[in-house]
Residue, then its C-alpha position, 0 to 999 in steps of 0.5 A: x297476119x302482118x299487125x300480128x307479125x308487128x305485134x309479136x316483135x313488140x312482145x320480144x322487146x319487152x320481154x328480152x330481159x327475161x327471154x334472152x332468146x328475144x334480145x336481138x337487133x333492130x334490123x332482126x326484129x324489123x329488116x329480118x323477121x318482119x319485112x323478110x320472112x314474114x311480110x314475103x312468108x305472108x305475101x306468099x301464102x296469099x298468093x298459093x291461096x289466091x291460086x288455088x282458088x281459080x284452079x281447075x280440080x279434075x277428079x278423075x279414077x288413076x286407072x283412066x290416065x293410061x301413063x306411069x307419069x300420070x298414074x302417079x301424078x293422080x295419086x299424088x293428087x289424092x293427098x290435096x284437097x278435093x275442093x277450095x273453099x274461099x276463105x274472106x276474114x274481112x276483119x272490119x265487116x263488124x265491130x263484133x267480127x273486128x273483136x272476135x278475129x283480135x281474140x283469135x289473134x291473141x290466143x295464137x300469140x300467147x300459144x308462141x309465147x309458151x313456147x319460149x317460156x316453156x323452153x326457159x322454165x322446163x330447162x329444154x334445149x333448143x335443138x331438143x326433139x320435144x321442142x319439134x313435137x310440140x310444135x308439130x302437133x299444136x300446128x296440125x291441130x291449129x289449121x283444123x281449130x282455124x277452120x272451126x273458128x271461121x265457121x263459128x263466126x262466119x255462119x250465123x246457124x253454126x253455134x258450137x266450139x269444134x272439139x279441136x278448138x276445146x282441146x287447142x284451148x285446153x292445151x293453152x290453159x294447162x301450159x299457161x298455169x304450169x308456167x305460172x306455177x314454174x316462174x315463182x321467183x325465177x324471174x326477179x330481173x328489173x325492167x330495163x329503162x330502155x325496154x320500159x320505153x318501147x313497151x310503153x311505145x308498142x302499148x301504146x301504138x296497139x292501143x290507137x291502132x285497136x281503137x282505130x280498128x273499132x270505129x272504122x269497123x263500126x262506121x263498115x258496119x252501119x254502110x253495109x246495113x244502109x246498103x242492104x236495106x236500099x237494096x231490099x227495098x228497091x227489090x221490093x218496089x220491083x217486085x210489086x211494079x211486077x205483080x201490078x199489072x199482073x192483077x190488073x190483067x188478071x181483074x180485066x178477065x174476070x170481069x169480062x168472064x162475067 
């Protein structure tokens, strides 16, 4: 969350020329957006999922509790969760997961980006309620498309693409076209001198840091697979020093048998 909250800032930067929503101060992109809002934002969310991980859920009638406070507590509960499953990204377990998590990541940052585009091209104000609604949406369908995604990858039986992953992917595809057809000769500002360098900087930076990711998750990988091979190997030398003496017994009694 915090290399896609560092990544999205760049993103500002080299399209400020265009966006002028994105043209803002160092100190918003780096003190405001990443450090504040986002990095405690982020930091936050880690500790309520932490927490509601050890939680005790008691799931009991509403017609037990014998109180008015209680009765309307246990409803309130009926809305959470009846269970928290625990959730490990673990984006340097593989190469492959490294890849299929940064796609994820992408996806999620071009969904961000249409929305300014969107706002730009379609001449929507910024308080308008559609603005709202649209966000409103594609958030609820995101926590269930974040969910399928994790399984996809997770789970090795598990090979389809969930029904609000085609549509969260849909969705994008059609906004990405419209915008294409929209921006036709709307956007014919140069580059900025000073934008082209922090482009080049952030490009760059996201380059060394991919790579980096790559090999370490890579170096992960093979130490996991080393790992879980001594591990079968020294259960299988256990298991065969068990059954040892065990036939040995069992060949002392059949010969005495005869």
């Amino acid at each position: 969350m915090n290399r896609r909250s560092v990544t999205w800032e760049f993103v500002e930067m080299a399209l400020s020329y265009k966006l002028p929503n994105f043209a803002e101060c160092w100190w918003d992109h780096w003190v405001m957006d990443v450090i504040l809002c986002n990095g405690i934002g982020i930091e936050i969310g880690i500790w309520i999922c932490k927490y509601l991980e050890v939680k005790e859920y008691k799931w009991h009638s509403v017609y037990e509790y014998p109180t008015f406070c209680g009765k309307v507590n246990r409803t309130i509960l009926q809305f959470t969760p009846k269970s928290w499953i625990r959730v490990e990204w673990d984006i340097f377990r593989s190469t492959r997961r490294y890849l299929e998590i940064h796609f994820m990541m992408i996806v999620f940052q071009l969904i961000d980006l249409n929305s300014f585009f969107l706002k730009r091209l379609l001449w929507i104000p910024t308080k308008n309620y559609v603005n709202a609604f649209r966000l409103l949406l594609l958030c609820i369908n995101g926590l269930v498309v974040i969910r399928q995604y994790y399984i996809l990858i997770s789970h090795p039986t598990y090979n389809r693409v969930g029904l609000h992953s085609w549509l969260f992917y849909v969705v994008l595809y059609t906004e990405f076209l419209l915008i294409a057809k929209l921006s036709q000769g709307e956007f014919s500002e140069p580059m900025p001198d000073e934008v082209k360098l922090w482009s080049c900087f952030g490009g760059g930076v996201y380059i060394v840091v991919s790579i980096t990711g790559l090999i370490y998750s890579g170096i992960r990988h093979k130490k996991y697979f080393k790992n879980l091979t001594m591990k079968m190997n020294s259960l299988a030398i256990t298991h065969v020093n068990y059954i040892k003496p065990y036939t040995q017994q069992e060949e002392l009694k059949s010969k005495k048998s005869e």
